[in-house]
C-alpha positions in Angstrom: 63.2 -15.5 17.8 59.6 -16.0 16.4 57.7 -15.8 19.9 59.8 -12.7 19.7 58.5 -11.5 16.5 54.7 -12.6 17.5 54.0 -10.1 19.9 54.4 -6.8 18.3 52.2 -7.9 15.6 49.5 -9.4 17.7 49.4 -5.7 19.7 49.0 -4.5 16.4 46.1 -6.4 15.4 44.6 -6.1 18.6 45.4 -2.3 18.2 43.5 -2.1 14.9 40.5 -3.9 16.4 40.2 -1.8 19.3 40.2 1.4 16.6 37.8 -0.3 14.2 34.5 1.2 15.1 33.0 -1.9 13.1 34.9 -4.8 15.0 33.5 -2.6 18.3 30.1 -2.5 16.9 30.5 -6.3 16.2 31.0 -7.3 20.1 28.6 -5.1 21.4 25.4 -7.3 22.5 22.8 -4.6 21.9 23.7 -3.9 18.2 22.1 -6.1 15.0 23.8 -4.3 12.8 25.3 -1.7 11.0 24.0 -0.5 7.8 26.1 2.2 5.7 26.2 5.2 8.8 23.4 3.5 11.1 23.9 0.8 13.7 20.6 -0.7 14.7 20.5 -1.8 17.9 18.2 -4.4 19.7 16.0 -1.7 21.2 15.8 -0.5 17.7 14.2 -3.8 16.4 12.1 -4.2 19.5 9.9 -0.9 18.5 9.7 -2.1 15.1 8.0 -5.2 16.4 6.2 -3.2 18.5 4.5 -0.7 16.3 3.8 -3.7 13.5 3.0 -6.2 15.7 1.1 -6.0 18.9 -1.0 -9.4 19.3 1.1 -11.2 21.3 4.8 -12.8 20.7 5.5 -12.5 16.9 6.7 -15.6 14.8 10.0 -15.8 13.2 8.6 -15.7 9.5 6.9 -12.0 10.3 9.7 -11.2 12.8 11.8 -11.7 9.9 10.1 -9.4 7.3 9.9 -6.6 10.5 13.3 -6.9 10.1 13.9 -6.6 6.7 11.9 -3.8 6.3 14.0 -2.3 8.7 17.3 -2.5 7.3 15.6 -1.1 4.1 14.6 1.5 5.8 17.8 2.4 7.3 19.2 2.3 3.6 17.1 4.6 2.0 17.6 6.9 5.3 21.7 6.6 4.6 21.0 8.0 1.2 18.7 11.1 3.1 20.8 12.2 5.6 24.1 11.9 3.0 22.3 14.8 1.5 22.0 16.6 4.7 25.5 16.1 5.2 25.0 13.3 7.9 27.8 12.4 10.5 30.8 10.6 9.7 29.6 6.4 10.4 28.6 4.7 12.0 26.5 6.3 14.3 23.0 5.1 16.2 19.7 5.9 14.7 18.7 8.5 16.8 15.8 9.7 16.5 14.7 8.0 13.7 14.9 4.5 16.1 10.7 5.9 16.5 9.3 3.6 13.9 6.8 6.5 13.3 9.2 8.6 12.4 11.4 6.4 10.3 8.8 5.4 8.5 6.9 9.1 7.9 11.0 9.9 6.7 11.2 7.1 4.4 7.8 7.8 2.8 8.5 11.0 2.1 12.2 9.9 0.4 10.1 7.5 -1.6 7.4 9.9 -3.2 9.7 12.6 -3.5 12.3 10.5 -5.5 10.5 7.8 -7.0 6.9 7.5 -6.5 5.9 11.3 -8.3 7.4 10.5 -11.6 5.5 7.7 -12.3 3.2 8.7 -15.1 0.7 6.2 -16.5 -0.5 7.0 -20.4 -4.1 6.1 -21.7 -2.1 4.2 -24.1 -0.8 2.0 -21.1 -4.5 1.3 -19.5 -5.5 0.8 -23.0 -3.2 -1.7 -23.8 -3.5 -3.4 -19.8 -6.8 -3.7 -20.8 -7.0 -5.6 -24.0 -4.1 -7.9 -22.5 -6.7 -9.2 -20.0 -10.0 -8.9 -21.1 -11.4 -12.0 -19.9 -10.4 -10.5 -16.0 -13.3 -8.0 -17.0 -15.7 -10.1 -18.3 -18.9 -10.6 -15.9 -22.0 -12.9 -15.8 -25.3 -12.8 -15.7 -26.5 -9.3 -13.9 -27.9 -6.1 -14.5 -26.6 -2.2 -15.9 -28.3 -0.3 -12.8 -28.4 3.3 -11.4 -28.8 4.5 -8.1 -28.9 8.0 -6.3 -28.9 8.2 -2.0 -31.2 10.7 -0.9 -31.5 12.1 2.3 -34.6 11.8 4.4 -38.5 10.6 2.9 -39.3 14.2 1.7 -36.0 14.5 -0.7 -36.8 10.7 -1.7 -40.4 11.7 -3.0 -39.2 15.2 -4.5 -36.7 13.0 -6.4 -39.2 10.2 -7.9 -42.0 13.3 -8.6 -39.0 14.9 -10.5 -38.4 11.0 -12.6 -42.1 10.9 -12.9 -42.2 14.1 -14.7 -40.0 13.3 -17.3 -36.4 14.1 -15.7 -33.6 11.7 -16.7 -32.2 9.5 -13.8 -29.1 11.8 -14.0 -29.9 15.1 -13.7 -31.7 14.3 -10.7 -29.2 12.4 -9.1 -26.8 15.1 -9.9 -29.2 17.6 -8.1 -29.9 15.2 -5.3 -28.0 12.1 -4.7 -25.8 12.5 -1.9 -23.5 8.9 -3.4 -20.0 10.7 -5.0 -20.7 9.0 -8.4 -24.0 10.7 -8.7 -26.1 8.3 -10.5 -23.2 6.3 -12.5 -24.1 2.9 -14.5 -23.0 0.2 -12.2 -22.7 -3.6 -13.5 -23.8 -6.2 -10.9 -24.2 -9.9 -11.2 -27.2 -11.5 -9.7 -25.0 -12.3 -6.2 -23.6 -8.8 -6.0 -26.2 -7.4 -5.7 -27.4 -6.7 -1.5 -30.2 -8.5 -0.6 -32.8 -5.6 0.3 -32.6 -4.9 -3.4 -33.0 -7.7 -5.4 -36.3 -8.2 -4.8 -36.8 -4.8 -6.3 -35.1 -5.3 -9.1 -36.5 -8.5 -10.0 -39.8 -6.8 -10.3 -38.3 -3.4 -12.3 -38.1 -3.3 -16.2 -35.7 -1.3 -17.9 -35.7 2.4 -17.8 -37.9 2.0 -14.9 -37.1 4.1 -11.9 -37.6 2.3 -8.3 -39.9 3.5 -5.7 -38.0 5.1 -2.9 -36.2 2.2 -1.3 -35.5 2.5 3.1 -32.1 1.7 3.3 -31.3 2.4 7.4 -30.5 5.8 9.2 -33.2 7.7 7.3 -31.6 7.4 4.2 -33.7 6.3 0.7 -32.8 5.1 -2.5 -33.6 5.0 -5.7 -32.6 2.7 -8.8 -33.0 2.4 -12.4 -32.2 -0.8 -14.9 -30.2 -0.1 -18.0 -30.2 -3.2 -19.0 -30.2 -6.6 -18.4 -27.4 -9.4 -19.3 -26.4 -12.8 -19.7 -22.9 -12.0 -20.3 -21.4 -8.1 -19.7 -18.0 -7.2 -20.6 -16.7 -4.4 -18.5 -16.2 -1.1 -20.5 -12.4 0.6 -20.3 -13.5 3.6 -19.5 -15.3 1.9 -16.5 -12.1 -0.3 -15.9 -9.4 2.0 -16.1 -9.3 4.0 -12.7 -8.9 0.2 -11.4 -6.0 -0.6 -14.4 -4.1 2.6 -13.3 -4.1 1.7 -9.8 -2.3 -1.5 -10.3 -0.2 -0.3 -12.9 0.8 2.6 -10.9 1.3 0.2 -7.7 3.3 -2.2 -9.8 5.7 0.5 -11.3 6.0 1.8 -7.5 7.2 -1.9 -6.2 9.4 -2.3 -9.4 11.2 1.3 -8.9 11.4 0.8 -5.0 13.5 -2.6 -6.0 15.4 -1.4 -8.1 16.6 1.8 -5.8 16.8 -0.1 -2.6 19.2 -2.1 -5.0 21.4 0.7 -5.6 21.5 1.8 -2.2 22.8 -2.3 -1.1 25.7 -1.4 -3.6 26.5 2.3 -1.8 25.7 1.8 1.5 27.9 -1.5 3.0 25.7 -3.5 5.1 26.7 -6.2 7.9 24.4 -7.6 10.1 25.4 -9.8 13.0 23.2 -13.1 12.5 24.1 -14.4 15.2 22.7 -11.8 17.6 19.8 -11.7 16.2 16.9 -12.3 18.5 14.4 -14.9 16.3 15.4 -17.3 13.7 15.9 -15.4 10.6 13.3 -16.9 7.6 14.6 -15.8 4.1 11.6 -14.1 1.7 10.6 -16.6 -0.3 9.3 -15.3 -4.0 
C-alpha cells in the first residue's frame, strides 16, 4: 500500500522540478548562477576574466574578486532593467554578458542614482582637515613658483618682463603654458627634480630663475617664496585633495550600502560547486 502511495508523489516532485526554471538552471553545466532575473553563465565569467585579466592564467584570489564584481554587477543591472520593465526571470544576460557594456550600464546606474548627490560642504573639508593635520605637515623645503614657456624667445620675453618690475604672476598668467599658472608649490629638499636643485640652491627669495632648458624646447622659470624648516600645508592648498577622498569615500560607502539593498530584493544563488576556480572570500 505504501510503494503504492510513493509513486504519485515522487512524479509529482519530479513534475515540480522539471517546471522549476531554477532547479533547471541548477543542472545545467554552463550556468554559475542565477542572480534576481539574470543567470550568468560560464561564458559569461570567462569575458569578465578576459577583459580584467589578460596576463596569463588568473589566480583564484583575483579570479574571485572578477567574480564578485560580477554578481554585483548583475544586481544593480536587475534593479535597471526592473524599471524598463525587464522579462519575467530568469533569463541570460544578453547582451550585457560584453563586460564593456555591463560595465558602461552599471556606471551609468551608479552616477545617476548615487554618485551625483553626493555634495561635500567647505564645512566638511574644513573639519577633514583639522582632524589630520599632522598628514599635511611637510619638512624641510621651499615655497616656489614656476611658469613653462614655450621656446627660448618666450623664455627671455618672460624674464625681461620679471626684470622690469612685473610680478611672477602676471607673467605667468600671460605666458606659462602649466594649468596652474604660476601657483605656490611646497617642495621638500627630495621632491624637488634634480635639474633644479642646483638652481634653487643658488636662488634667494623673491628671486626669479634664469630661463631653465627643460627638454623638447621647453624653458622654465622659478621663483622662491620662501624657505622652511618645517611647512604646514595651507587648506585652501589641501582641500581639492580632502574633497577627493571624501567624495571617493562617500561613493564606496553609498555603493555598499545599495548593493546591500539590492542582495535583499533581488534573490541570489550561485552554484559553488560549478564554479571554475576556488572561490577566496574578501577579506576586510
Amino acid at each position: 500500500m505504501r510503494k503504492y502511495l510513493l509513486g504519485p508523489f515522487a512524479l509529482v516532485v519530479l513534475l515540480a522540478c522539471a517546471q522549476d526554471p531554477l532547479k533547471k538552471l541548477e543542472r545545467d553545466p554552463g550556468v554559475l548562477a542565477v542572480v534576481g532575473r539574470y543567470w550568468i553563465s560560464r561564458e559569461d565569467f570567462s569575458r569578465s576574466v578576459t577583459y580584467a585579466h589578460d596576463g596569463g592564467p588568473a589566480e583564484d584570489l583575483l579570479q574571485s574578486r572578477i567574480w564578485d564584481g560580477l554578481v554585483n554587477d548583475v544586481l544593480v543591472l536587475n534593479d535597471v532593467t526592473e524599471a524598463a520593465g525587464a522579462p519575467v526571470p530568469p533569463v541570460p544576460l544578453g547582451p550585457y554578458s560584453d563586460p564593456k557594456r555591463r560595465e558602461d550600464a552599471v556606471r551609468q546606474a551608479l552616477e545617476e542614482k548615487l554618485f551625483s548627490k553626493i555634495t561635500i560642504s567647505d564645512a566638511e573639508v574644513a573639519h577633514a582637515y583639522h582632524e589630520s593635520l599632522a598628514d599635511y605637515q611637510k619638512g624641510r623645503g621651499v615655497l616656489l613658483r614656476s611658469m613653462l614657456l614655450i621656446g627660448e624667445a618666450q623664455a627671455q620675453e618672460a624674464r625681461r618682463l620679471l626684470l622690469s618690475g612685473h610680478s611672477f604672476v602676471d607673467v605667468a598668467r600671460l605666458y606659462s603654458a602649466a594649468p596652474d599658472h604660476g601657483a605656490a608649490q611646497y617642495f621638500e629638499d627630495g621632491e624637488l627634480p634634480e635639474y633644479l636643485r642646483s638652481v634653487v640652491g643658488g636662488l634667494k627669495p623673491g628671486q626669479p630663475s634664469a630661463p631653465i632648458e627643460a627638454g623638447l624646447g621647453n624653458y622654465q622659470i622659478i621663483l622662491i617664496e620662501k624657505r622652511f624648516e618645517h611647512y604646514q600645508v595651507p587648506l585652501e592648498e589641501a582641500a581639492p585633495i580632502i574633497r577627493l577622498r571624501l567624495s571617493d569615500e562617500a561613493q564606496e560607502r553609498l555603493q555598499a550600502q545599495y548593493l546591500a539593498s539590492l542582495r535583499e530584493r533581488f534573490a541570489t544563488v550561485i552554484f559553488s560547486n560549478k564554479l571554475p576556480f576556488h572561490y577566496e572570500k574578501e577579506t576586510p
